[in-house]
FISETI-70903 format. One record per residue (C-alpha): residue in one letter; residue number from 1; y negated, z, x negated. Coordinates in Angstrom, 2 decimals, decimal comma, always signed. Each point is the difference from the previous one (the first is absolute). Last residue first. Example, Ala and Ser with C-alpha at 12.3 -4.5 7.8 and 13.67 -1.06 7.14 Angstrom:
% residues 2
<kefi r="S" k="2" py="+1,06" pz="+7,14" px="-13,67"/>
<kefi r="A" k="1" py="+3,44" pz="+0,66" px="+1,37"/>
% end
This chain:
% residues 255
<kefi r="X" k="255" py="-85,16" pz="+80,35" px="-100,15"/>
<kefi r="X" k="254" py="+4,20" pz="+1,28" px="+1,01"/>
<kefi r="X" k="253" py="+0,52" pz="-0,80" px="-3,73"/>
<kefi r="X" k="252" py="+3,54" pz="+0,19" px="-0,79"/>
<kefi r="X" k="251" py="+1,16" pz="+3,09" px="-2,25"/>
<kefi r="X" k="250" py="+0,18" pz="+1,45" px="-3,22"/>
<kefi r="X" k="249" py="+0,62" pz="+3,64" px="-0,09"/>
<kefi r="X" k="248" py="-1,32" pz="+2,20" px="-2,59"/>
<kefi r="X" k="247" py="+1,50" pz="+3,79" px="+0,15"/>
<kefi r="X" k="246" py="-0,57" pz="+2,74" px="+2,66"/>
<kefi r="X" k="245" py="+1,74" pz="+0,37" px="+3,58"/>
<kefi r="X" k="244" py="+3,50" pz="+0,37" px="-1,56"/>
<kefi r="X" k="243" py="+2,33" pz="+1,51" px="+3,47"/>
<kefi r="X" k="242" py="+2,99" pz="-1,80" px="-0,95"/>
<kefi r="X" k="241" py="-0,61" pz="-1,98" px="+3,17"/>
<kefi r="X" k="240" py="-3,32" pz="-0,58" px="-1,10"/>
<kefi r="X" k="239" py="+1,17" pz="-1,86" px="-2,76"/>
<kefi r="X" k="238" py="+2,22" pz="-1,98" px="+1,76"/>
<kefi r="X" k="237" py="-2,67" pz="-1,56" px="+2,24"/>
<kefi r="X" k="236" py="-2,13" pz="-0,37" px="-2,69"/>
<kefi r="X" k="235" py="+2,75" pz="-1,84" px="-1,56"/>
<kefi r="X" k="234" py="+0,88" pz="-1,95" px="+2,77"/>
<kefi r="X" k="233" py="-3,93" pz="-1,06" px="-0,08"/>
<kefi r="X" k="232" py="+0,20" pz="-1,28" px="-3,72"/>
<kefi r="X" k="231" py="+3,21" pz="-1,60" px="+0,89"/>
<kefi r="X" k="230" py="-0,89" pz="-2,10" px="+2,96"/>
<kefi r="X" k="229" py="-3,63" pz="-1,41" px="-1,57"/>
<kefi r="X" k="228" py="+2,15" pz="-1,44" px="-2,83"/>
<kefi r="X" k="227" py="+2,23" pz="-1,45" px="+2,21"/>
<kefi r="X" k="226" py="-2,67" pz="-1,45" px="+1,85"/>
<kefi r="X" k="225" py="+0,02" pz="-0,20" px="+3,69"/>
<kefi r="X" k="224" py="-1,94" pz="+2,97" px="+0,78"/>
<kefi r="X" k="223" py="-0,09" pz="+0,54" px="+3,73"/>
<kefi r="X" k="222" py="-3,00" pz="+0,64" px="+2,06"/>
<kefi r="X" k="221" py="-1,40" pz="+2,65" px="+1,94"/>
<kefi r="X" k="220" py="-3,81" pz="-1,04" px="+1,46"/>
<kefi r="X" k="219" py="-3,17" pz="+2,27" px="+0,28"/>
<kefi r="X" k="218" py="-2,85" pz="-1,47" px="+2,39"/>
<kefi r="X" k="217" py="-3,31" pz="+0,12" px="-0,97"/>
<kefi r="X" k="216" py="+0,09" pz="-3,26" px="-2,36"/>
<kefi r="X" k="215" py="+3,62" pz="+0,18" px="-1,00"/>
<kefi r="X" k="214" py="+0,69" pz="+3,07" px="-1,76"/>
<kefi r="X" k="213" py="+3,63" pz="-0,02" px="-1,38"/>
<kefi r="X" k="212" py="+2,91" pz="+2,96" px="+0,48"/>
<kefi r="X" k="211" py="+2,99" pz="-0,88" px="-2,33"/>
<kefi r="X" k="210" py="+3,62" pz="-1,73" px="-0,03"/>
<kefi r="X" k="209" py="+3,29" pz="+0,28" px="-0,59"/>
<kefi r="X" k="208" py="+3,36" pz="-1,01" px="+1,86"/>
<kefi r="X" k="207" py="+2,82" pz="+2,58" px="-0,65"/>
<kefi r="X" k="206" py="+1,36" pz="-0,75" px="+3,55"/>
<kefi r="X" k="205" py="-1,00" pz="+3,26" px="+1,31"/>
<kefi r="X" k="204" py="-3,65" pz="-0,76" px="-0,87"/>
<kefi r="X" k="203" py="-1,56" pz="+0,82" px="-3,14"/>
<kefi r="X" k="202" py="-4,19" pz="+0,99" px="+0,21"/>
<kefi r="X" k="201" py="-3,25" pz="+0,10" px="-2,44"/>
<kefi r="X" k="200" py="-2,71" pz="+1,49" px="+0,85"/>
<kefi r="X" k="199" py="-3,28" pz="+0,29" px="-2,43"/>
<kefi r="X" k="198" py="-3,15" pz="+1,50" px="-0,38"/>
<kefi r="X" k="197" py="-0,30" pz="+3,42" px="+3,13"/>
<kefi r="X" k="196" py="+2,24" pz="+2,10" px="-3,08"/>
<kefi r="X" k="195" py="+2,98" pz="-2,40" px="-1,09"/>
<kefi r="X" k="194" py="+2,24" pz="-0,32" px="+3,68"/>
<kefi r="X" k="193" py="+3,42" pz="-1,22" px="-0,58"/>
<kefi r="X" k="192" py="+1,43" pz="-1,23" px="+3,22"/>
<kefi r="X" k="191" py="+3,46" pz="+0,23" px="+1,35"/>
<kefi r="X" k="190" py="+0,77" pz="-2,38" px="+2,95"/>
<kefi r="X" k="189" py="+0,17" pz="-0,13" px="+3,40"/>
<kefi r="X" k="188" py="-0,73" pz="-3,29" px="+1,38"/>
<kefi r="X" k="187" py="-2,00" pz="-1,64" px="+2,70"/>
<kefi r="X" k="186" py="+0,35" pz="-4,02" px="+0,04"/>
<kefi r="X" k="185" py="-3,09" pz="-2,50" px="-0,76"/>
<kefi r="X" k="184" py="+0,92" pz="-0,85" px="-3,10"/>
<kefi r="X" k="183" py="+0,01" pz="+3,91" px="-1,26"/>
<kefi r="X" k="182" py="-2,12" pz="+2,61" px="+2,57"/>
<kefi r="X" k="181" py="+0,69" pz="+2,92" px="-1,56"/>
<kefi r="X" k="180" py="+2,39" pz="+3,29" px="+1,05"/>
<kefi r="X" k="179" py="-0,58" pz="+2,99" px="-1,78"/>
<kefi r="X" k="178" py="+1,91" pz="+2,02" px="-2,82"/>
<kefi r="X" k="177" py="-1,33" pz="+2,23" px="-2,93"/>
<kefi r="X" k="176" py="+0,19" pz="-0,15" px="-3,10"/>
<kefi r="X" k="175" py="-2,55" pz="+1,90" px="-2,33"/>
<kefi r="X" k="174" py="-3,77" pz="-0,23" px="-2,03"/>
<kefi r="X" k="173" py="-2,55" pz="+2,69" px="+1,24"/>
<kefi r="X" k="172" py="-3,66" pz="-0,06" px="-0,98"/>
<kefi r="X" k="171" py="-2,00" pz="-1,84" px="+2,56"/>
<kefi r="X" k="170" py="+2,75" pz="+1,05" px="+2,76"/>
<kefi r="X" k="169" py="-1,62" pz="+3,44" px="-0,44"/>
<kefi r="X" k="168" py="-3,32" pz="-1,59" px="+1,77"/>
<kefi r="X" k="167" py="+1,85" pz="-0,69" px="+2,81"/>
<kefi r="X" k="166" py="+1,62" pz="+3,61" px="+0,04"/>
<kefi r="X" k="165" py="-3,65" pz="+1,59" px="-0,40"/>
<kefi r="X" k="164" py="-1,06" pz="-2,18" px="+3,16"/>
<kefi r="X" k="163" py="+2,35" pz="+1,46" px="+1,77"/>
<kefi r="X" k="162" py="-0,56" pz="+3,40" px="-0,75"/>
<kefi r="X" k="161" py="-3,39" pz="-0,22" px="+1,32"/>
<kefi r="X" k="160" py="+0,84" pz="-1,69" px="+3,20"/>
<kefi r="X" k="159" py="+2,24" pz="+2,84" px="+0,59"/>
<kefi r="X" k="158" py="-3,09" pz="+2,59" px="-0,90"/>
<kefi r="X" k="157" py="-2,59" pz="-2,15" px="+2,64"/>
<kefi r="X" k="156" py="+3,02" pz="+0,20" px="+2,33"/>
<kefi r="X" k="155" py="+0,33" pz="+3,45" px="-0,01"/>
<kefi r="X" k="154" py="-4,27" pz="+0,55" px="+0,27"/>
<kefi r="X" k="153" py="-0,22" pz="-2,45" px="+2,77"/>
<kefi r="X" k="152" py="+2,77" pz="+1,61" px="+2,18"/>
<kefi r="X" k="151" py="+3,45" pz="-1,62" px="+0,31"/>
<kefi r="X" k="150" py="+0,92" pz="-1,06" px="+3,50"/>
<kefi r="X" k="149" py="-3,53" pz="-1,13" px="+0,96"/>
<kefi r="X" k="148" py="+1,70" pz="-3,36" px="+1,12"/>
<kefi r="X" k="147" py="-2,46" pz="-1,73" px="-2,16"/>
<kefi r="X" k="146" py="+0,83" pz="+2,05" px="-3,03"/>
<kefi r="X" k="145" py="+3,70" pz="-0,01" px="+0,51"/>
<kefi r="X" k="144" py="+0,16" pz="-3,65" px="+0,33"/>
<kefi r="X" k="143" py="-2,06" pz="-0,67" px="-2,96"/>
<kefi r="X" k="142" py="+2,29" pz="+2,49" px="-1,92"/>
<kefi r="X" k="141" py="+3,16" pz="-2,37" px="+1,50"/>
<kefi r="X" k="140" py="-2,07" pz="-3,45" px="-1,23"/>
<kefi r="X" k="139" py="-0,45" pz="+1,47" px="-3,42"/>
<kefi r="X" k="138" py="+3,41" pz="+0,72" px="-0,52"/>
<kefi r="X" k="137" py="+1,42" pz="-3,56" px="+1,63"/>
<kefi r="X" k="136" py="-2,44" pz="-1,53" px="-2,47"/>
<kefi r="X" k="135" py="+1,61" pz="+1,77" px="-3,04"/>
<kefi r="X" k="134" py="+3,47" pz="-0,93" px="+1,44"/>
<kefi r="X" k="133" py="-1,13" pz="-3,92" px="+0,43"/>
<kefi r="X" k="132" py="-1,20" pz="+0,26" px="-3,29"/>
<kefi r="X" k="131" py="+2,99" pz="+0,78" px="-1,99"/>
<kefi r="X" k="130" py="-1,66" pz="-1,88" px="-2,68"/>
<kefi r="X" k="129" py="-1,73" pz="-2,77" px="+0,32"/>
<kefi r="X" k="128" py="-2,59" pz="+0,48" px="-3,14"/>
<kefi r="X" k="127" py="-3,19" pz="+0,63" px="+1,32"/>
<kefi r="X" k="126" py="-2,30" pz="-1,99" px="+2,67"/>
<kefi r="X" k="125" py="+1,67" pz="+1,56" px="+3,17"/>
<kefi r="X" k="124" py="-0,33" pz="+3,54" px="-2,03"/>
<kefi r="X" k="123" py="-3,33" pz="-0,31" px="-0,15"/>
<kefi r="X" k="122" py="-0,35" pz="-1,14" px="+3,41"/>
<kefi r="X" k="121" py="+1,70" pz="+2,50" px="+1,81"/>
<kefi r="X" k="120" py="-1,57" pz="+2,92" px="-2,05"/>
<kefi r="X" k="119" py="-3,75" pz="-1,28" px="+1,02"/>
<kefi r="X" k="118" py="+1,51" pz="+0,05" px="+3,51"/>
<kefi r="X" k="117" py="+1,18" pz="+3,65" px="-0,04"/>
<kefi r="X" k="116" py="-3,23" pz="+1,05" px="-1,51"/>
<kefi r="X" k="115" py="-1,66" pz="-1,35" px="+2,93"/>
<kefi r="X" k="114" py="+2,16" pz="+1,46" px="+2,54"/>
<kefi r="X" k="113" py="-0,61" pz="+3,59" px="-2,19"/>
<kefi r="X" k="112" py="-4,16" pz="-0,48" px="+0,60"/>
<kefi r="X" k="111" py="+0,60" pz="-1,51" px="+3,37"/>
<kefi r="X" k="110" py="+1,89" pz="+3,75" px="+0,73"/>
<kefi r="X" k="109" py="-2,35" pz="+2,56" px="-1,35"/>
<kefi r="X" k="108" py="-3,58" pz="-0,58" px="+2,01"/>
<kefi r="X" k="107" py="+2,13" pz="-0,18" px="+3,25"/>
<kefi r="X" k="106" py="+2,15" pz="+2,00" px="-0,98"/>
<kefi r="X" k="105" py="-2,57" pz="+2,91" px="-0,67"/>
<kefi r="X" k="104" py="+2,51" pz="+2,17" px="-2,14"/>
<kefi r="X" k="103" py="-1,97" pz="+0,95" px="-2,77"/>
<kefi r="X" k="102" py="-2,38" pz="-3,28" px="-0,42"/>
<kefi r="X" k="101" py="-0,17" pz="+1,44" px="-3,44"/>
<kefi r="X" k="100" py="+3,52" pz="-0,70" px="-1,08"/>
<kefi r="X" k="99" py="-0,43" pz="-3,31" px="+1,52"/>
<kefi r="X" k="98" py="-2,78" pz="-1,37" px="-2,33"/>
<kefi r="X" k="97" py="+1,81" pz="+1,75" px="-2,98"/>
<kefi r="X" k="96" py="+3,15" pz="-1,82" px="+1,37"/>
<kefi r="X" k="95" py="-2,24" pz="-3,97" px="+0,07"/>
<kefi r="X" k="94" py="-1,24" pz="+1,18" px="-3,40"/>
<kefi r="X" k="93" py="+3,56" pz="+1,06" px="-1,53"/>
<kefi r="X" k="92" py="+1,72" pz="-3,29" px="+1,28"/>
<kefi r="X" k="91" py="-3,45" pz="-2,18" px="-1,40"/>
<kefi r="X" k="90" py="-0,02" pz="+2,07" px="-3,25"/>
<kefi r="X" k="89" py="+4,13" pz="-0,61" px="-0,27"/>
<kefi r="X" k="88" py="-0,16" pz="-4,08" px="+1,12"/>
<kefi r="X" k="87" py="-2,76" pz="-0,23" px="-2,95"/>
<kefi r="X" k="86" py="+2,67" pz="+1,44" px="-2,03"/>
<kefi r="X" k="85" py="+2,87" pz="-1,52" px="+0,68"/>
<kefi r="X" k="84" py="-2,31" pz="-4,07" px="-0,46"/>
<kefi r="X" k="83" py="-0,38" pz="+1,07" px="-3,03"/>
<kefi r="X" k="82" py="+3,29" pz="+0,94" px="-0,71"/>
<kefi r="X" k="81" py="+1,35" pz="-2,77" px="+1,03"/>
<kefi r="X" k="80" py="-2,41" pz="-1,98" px="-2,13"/>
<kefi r="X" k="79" py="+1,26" pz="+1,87" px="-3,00"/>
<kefi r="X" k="78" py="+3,66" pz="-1,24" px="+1,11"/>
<kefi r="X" k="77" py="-1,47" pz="-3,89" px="+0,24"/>
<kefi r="X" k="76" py="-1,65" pz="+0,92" px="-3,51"/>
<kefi r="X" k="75" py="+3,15" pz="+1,24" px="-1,41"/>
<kefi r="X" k="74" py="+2,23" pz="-2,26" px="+1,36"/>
<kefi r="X" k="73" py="-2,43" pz="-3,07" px="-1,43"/>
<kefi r="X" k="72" py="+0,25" pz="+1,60" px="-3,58"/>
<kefi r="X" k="71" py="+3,75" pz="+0,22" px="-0,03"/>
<kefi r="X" k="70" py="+0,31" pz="-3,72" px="+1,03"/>
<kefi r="X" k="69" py="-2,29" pz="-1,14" px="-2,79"/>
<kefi r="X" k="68" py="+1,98" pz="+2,46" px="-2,69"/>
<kefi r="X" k="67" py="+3,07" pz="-1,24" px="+1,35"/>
<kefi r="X" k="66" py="-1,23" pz="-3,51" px="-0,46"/>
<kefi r="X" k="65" py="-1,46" pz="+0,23" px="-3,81"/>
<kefi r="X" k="64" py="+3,50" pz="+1,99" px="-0,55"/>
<kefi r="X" k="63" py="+1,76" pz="-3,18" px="+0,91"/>
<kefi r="X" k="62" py="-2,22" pz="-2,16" px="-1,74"/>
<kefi r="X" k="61" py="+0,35" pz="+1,54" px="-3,49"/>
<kefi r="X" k="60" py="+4,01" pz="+0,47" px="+0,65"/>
<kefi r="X" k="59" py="-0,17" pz="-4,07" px="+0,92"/>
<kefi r="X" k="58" py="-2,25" pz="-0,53" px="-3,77"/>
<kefi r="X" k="57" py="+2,91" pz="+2,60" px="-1,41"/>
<kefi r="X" k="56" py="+2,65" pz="-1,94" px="+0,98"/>
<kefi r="X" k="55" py="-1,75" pz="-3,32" px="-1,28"/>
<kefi r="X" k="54" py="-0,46" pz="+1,61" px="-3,15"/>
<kefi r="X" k="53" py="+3,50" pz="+1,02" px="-0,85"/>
<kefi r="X" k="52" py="+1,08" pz="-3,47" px="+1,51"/>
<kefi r="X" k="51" py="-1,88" pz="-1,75" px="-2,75"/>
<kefi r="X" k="50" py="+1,18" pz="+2,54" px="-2,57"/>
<kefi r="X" k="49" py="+3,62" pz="-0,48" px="+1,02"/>
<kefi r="X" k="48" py="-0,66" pz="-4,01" px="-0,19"/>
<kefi r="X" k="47" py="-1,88" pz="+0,02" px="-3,94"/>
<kefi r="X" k="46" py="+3,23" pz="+2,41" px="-0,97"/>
<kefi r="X" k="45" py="+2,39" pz="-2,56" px="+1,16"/>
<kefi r="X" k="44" py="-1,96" pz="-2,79" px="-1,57"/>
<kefi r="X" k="43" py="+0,24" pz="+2,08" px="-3,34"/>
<kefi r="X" k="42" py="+3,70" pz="+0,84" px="+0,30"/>
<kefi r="X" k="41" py="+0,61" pz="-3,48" px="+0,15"/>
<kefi r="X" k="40" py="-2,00" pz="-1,12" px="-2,69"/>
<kefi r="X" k="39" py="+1,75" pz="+2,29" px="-2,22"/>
<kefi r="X" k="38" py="+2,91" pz="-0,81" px="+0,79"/>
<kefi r="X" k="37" py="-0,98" pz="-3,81" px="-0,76"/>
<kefi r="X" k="36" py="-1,24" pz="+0,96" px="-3,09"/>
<kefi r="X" k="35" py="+3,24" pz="+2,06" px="-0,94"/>
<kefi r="X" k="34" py="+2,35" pz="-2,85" px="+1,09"/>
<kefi r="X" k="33" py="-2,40" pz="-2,40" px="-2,33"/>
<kefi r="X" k="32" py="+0,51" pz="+2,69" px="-3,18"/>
<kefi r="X" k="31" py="+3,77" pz="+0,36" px="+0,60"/>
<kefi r="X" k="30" py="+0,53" pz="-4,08" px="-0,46"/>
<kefi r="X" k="29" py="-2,43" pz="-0,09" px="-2,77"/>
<kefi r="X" k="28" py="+2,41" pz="+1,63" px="-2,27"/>
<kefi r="X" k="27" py="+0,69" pz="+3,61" px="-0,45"/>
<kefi r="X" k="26" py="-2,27" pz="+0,67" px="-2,88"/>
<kefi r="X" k="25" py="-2,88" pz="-0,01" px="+2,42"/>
<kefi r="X" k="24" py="+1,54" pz="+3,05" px="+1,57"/>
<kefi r="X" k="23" py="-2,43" pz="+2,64" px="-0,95"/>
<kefi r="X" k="22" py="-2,94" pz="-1,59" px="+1,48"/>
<kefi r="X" k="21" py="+2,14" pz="-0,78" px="+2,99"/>
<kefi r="X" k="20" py="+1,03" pz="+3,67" px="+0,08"/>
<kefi r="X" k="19" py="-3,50" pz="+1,14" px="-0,12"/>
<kefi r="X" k="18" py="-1,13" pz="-2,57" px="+2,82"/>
<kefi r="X" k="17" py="+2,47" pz="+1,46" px="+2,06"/>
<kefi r="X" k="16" py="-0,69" pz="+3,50" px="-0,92"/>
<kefi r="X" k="15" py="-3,59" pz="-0,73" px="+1,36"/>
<kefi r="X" k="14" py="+1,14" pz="-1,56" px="+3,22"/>
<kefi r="X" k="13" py="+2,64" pz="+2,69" px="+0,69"/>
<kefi r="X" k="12" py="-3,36" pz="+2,60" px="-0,35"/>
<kefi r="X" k="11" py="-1,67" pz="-1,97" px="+2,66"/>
<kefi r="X" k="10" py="+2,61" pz="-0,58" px="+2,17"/>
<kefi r="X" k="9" py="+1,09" pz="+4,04" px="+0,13"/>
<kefi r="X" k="8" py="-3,77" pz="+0,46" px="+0,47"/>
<kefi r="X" k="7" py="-0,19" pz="-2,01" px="+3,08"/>
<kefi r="X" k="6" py="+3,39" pz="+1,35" px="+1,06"/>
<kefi r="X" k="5" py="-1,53" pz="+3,49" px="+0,11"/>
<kefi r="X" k="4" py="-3,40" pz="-1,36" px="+1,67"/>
<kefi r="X" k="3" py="+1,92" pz="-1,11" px="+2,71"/>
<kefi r="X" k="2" py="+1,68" pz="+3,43" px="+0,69"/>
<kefi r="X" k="1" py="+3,80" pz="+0,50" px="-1,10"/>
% end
């Protein structure tokens, strides 16, 4: 029975209360005084549900106030991703458009792709920490190729291409994946869940939780020590397990 239910139930036992006491004055005053003080009971009663009715809806009030303040700032830190996508994607196809037409002159062709290489470095040095080390690792092997003149200009232009459309895939994919993290100062493997380029969040082996936090310009993982903060991120975690990638999650704020 809901809140309101019993509220009602009180209200209406009130009114037959005060009926039967009307109706009972022939009684004897003994029956009339243990009707009052029922009566005055049942009224403090209802006065305390009804206080506790409207403090529960004054904390549901500020609740969704929050959510709605936290849902706001992930959508303009995701818009700003995108921003920042796009510019990358008429600087990527400028710097290719510039190499296309230098044909196969390397040495017209290959600082164009070098540069492009180390505008990709940085962007993704800045951007959420995820799995950088292997993203870095690709960029430094087509680097490699170009300088070593292993992989002609035009190849390598088209590689480069198709990496930059897998970075800017990451943008819109939400999943599990696994990578080691720098926790406390020790290395550990542990399974991360990665929402778009926004938000990482990670469980170690040891069922310890915790998220990915921007500290000035470096990115930091820390653990979430509230029990509250636990939950809401097992739950993600268990979500995506079960493969549901759509819904409203609350979570701690990596901001």
């Amino acid at each position: 029975m809901s809140r309101t239910d019993i509220l009602r139930c009180l209200h209406f036992g009130i009114i037959m209360l005060t009926l039967l006491g009307l109706m009972g004055q022939a009684n004897g005053d003994d029956s009339i005084d243990n009707l009052t003080q029922k009566l005055i009971t049942l009224r403090g009663e209802v006065e305390d549900l009804n206080t506790e009715l409207l403090l529960q809806r004054e904390e549901r009030k500020q609740t969704m106030a929050a959510l709605l303040a936290q849902r706001s700032e992930m959508e303009a830190r995701l818009k700003r991703a995108e921003i920042n996508q796009q510019k990358l994607r008429k600087t990527l196809k400028r710097n290719l458009e510039i190499a296309e037409t230098a044909g196969n002159d390397a040495t017209r062709t290959v600082p164009v792709l070098i540069s492009a290489i180390a505008s990709l470095e940085e962007k993704i040095k800045s951007r959420l920490p995820f799995k950088i080390e292997e993203r870095l690792a690709d960029l430094k092997e087509i680097r490699s190729q170009i300088t070593s003149a292993t992989l002609s200009p035009p190849r390598a232009a088209n590689r480069l291409w198709a990496f930059f459309e897998d970075e800017i895939r990451l943008n819109r994919e939400i999943g599990l994946y696994r990578q080691t993290i720098s926790l406390n100062g020790e290395r550990v493997l542990a399974d991360v869940a990665r929402l778009g380029m926004v938000m990482l969040y990670f469980r170690t082996p040891d069922e310890k939780y915790g998220m990915a936090r921007r500290e000035e310009k470096d990115w930091q993982y820390q653990l979430v020590t509230a029990p509250s903060g636990k939950k809401q991120i097992a739950l993600l975690f268990e979500s995506l397990e079960k493969q549901i990638r759509s819904g409203l999650f609350e979570l701690p704020n990596p901001i």
